[in-house]
Each structure stands twice: as C-alpha cells, then as structure tokens.
N, C-alpha and C positions, 0 to 999 in steps of 0.2 A: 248445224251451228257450231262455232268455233267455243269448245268446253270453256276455255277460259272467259271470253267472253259472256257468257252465260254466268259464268262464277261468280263477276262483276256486279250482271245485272237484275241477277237474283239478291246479291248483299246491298245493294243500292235499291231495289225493290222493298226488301227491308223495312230499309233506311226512311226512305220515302214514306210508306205505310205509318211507319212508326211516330214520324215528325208531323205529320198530316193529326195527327188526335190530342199532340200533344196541347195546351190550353193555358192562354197566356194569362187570361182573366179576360172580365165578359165587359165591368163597367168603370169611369164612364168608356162609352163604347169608343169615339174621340183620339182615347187612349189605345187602346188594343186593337182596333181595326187597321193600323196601318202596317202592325206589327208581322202578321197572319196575313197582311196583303205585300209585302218585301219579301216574305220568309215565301209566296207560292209567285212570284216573279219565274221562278224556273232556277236556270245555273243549275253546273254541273255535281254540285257538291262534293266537290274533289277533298276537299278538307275533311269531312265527316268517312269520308271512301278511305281515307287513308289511313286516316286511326282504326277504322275497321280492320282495313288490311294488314297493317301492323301488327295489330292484336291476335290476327290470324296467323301469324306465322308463329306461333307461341301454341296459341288454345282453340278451339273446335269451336265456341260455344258464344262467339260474337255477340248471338241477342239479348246476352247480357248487358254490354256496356255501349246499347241504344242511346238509351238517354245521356251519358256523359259524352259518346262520342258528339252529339245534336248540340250541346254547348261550343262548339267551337265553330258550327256552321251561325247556330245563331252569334255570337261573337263575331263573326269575318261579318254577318246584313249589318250588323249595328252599326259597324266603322263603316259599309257602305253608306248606310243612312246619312249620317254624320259628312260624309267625304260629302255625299252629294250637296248636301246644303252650302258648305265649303266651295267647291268648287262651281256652283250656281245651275249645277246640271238637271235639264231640263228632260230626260232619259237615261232609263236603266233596264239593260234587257231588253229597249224597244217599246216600255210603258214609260208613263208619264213615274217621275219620281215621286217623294212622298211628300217632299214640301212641295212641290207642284200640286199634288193631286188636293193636298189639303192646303198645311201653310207652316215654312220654318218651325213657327214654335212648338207646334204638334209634331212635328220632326225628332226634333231634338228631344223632348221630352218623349216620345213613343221607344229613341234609339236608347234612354236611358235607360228605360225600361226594361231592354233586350239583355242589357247589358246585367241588368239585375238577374232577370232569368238564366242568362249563363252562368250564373254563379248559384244558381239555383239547381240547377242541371247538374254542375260540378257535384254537389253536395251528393251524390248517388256515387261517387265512386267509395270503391271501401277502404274502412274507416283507417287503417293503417298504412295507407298508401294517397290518403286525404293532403296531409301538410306540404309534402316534397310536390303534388301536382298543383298546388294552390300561389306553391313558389313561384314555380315552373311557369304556370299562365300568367301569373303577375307581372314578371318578368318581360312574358312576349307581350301582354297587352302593354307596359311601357313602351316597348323597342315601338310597337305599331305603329304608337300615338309620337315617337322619336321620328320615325319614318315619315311620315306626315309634316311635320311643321318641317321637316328639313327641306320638302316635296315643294315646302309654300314658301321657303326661304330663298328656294332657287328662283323662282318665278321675277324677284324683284335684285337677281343678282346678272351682271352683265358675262358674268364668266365663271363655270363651273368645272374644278375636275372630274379627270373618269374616276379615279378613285373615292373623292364625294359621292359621283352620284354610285356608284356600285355600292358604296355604304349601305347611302338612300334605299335603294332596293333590295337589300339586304332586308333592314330593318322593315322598310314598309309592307313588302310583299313576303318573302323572303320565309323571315322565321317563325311567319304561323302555319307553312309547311311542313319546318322542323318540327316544329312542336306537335303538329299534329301528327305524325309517325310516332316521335320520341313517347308523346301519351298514351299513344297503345300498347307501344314495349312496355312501357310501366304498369299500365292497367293489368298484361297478361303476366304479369312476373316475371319481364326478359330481364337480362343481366344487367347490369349498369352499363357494360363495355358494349354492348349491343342499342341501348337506349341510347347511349352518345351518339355512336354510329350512325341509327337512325336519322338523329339529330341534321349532320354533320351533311346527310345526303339531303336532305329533306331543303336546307339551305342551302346548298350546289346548287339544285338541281333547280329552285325557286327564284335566282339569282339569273339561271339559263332562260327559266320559263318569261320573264318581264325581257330581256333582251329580244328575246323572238319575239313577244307582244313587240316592242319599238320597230323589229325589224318589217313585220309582218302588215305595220301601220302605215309604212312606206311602198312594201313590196308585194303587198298579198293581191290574188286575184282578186278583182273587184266581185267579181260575180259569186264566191265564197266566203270573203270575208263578211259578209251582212254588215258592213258599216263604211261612213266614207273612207275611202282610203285618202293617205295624207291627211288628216285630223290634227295629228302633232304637228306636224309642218305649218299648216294653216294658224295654228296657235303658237304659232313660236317656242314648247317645248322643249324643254333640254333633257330629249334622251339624249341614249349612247349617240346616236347618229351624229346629233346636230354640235353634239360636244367634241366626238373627233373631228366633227369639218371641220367648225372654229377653229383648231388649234392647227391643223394641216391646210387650210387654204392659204394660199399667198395671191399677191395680185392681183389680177385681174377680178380672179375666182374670189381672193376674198371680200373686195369690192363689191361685189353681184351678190355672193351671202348676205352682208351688212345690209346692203339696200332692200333688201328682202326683206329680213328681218326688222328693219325701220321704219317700213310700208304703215300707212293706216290705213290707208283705201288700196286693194288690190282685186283682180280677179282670181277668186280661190283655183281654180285649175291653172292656172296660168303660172303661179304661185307655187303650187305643188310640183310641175312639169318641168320649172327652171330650176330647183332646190335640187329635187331629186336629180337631175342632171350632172351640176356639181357637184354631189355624193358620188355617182357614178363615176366622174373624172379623178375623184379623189380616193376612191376603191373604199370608198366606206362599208359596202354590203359585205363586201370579202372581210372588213377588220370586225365588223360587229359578228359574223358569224363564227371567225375565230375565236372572238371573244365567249361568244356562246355558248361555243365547242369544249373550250376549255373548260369550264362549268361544267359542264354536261357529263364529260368525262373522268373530270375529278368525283363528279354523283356518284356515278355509277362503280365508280371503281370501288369507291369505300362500300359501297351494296354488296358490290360480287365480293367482299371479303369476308361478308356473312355467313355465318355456320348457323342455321335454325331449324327447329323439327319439322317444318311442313314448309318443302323444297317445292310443292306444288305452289302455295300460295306467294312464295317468293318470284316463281318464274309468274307470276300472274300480276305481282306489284310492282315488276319489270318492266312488265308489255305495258302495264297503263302507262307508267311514267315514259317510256319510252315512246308511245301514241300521242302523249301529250306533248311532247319534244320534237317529232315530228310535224304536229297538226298543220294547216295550211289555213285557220283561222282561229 
C-alpha cells in the first residue's frame, strides 16, 4: 500500500471513530436525529482532514485536537442543511435531505443546533489560543453565509461577472478551506507567517476545487461522476462556463445560448448537447481550465514556499490536494 496513502487513512480513521461517539443530545429526539443522520451521510471530510494535516506538519500528537478539528466538518453539514432547504433539494449524497426526510422547519431548527455544537466543539481548543480562533471562524462563518446570498442574488440577475462570481466562490466554498488549514497552524503553534500561508493556499486552491466541480458538471464521464452530468446547464446556472459564453458568444451562437436559456419546456439532453456544443465552439473548456490552472498553481506555490518540521506530512498534504485537483468526479 502506498505509505502515504495509509497516513491519510489512518488520521481519517481517527477522525471518523472519533466523530461517530461524539453526542449531540438525545431529546426531543425530533431535534437531534436529523443532526447524527447528515453528520453519517458520508463525504469526504476533507475540511476536518485538513486541519488535521495542518496540524501535522507542526506536532506528532493529532488526537488531541479531534474534537476542535469536528467543529468545522460539523459547521460545513449545518450550511449544508441550510443550503438544502434554500435551494429546495430533494438529495444529498444520494439520500433524501433533511427537510425531505422530515420537514423545513426541523431543518432549520436541527442545522441551528449544529451550529451551536460547533461552537461547542471550538470551546476545546486551548484556552490562550481561544480568542484569535473564535475571530477567525467568525469571520469565515460571515464570508460563508456572504457567499450564499450572493450565490441567490445571482439566480434572479440577467448578467453576471467572472469576477463576481470568483468572489462568490471565494467566499462560499473557498475560505472554510482556508481556514481550516490556517486552524491547525494555530492549534499546533505554527508561526503566524505560516498560518497566513496556509491560509492564502487553502483559498487558491478552494477557488480551483469549485471551477473543476463547474467544469466536471459539464465534462465529467457520466459513468464516474455519479450524478447527471449537465445539472447546471439544465438549471440555467451561472458558473464559470455559462458566464464566459454569455460574454463571448456573438450571433448566431448567441441567439441559440439565449433561446436555451429562455426555454421553459425543453428536452433535458437535447438541452445539455446544444449548450455544451456552443461552449465547445467558443473554447470554454480550455478558458475555465486555464482559469483553474491558475488557482491551482498560485496554491501550490505559496505551499512549496513552506519551511516545516515534518517534510513527510507536507509531501502527504500535497498529494491529497493535488488528488483532489485532479479527481475525475
């Protein structure tokens, strides 16, 4: 087996173990069953992975800051919970969602709750390094919930920049990446100049990760990505994509865009197959992977500028991120 990979899936074994006991409260049950039922949905738990690994490139002794890292995975279900009510989704992971399974208001009121436990969670970190990380979250659960309404502003706007939306995904996706690196530098007593850094990749690279999610929603094998491909297409979404055709189709092509985009009754494959067509004539796949690219390697660059004492767990916080940037779903 490939060492690193083991390295992973032992600190995520952990991880796992460790979030699996933790206990939200029992009653009413109403309350806390949907909470324990989101939290074992699955995902990857890349956010809690990261603070771990973070932390790891500092200090040995990870299974200390279990529980503070698990505040930021619960924090990322909550805004899911939340999103999906928002966004009226009938699926998450492939199970039915939580106001599905039950109903909105047990929703909302369950994701508060998560929301409370993460700040419950936080309250484990030690005590002189408490204030600056309570800032710190505070901070990125604004930008999140910024993220979000900008995510719903676009929805009912006719034209969006790329700059807007890279904002958008900044904030929305983006810097609870950051943060969660940047929290484990703190946790383990990295330098400030290093916590930046963390920072600074963590939103690069978060920024890379949502463009490939857009591109991959268009372009991904169907038979890997588990989900319909062209989703956003079919929804009229304003990723990266559909924001550089707008501004680059002329003509003919932009004519065919708009009427697409106009449709209230269409054939979804029909739909998909003519869009993505126009993308392809307009070399979209090429400008959003550049775009990608770019991200990706501004990441990594400020990484490799890292000087830290365990050069093992750096080339191992490489390879994920780097697996993650590659992935094919």
């Amino acid at each position: 087996m490939d060492p690193n990979k083991e390295s992973v899936d032992k600190i995520l074994g952990d991880f796992e173990k460790h979030i699996q006991t933790y206990q939200y409260g029992q009653s009413p049950i109403e309350l806390y069953e949907p909470i324990s039922y989101i939290m074992n949905l699955g995902g990857k738990r890349i956010r809690p992975l990261l603070t771990l690994l973070a932390y790891s490139l500092y200090r040995d002794d990870y299974e200390k800051i279990l529980t503070p890292a698990a505040a930021v995975e619960v924090f990322h279900n909550f805004t899911l919970m939340h999103d999906d009510i928002m966004d009226n989704a009938p699926l998450r992971r492939g199970k039915a969602t939580v106001h599905e399974k039950w109903n909105p208001n047990i929703a909302i009121l369950s994701g508060d709750v998560m929301l409370v436990k993460a700040y419950d969670m936080l309250l484990e970190v030690e005590k002189e390094k408490l204030p600056s990380v309570m800032r710190l979250f505070n901070k990125t659960a604004a930008e999140v919930c910024e993220g979000q309404q900008h995510d719903m502003n676009f929805e009912s706007r006719d034209s969006v920049s790329e700059e807007a939306y890279i904002d958008m995904i900044r904030l929305k996706t983006a810097v609870l990446l950051g943060f969660a690196l940047q929290y484990g530098a703190i946790l383990a007593g990295a330098p400030d100049a290093d916590a930046g850094r963390l920072y600074e990749f963590g939103v690069n690279i978060g920024i890379g990760f949502q463009l490939k999610d857009d591109l991959l929603d268009v372009y991904a094998d169907q038979a890997k990505f588990g989900k319909q491909v062209g989703g956003d297409i079919i929804s009229n979404k304003k990723t990266f994509l559909l924001i550089k055709a707008k501004e680059l189709a002329t003509g003919e092509k932009q004519e065919d865009l708009k009427r697409w985009i106009d449709a209230k009754e269409f054939d979804k494959e029909k739909k998909v197959a003519a869009v993505t067509k126009i993308y392809d004539a307009l070399g979209i796949r090429e400008l959003t992977e550049a775009k990608m690219h770019q991200y990706f390697e501004k990441g990594f660059g400020q990484f490799s500028s890292l000087q830290v004492p365990n050069p093992k767990m750096k080339a191992l916080l490489l390879q994920l991120t780097q697996d993650l940037a590659n992935r094919e779903k």
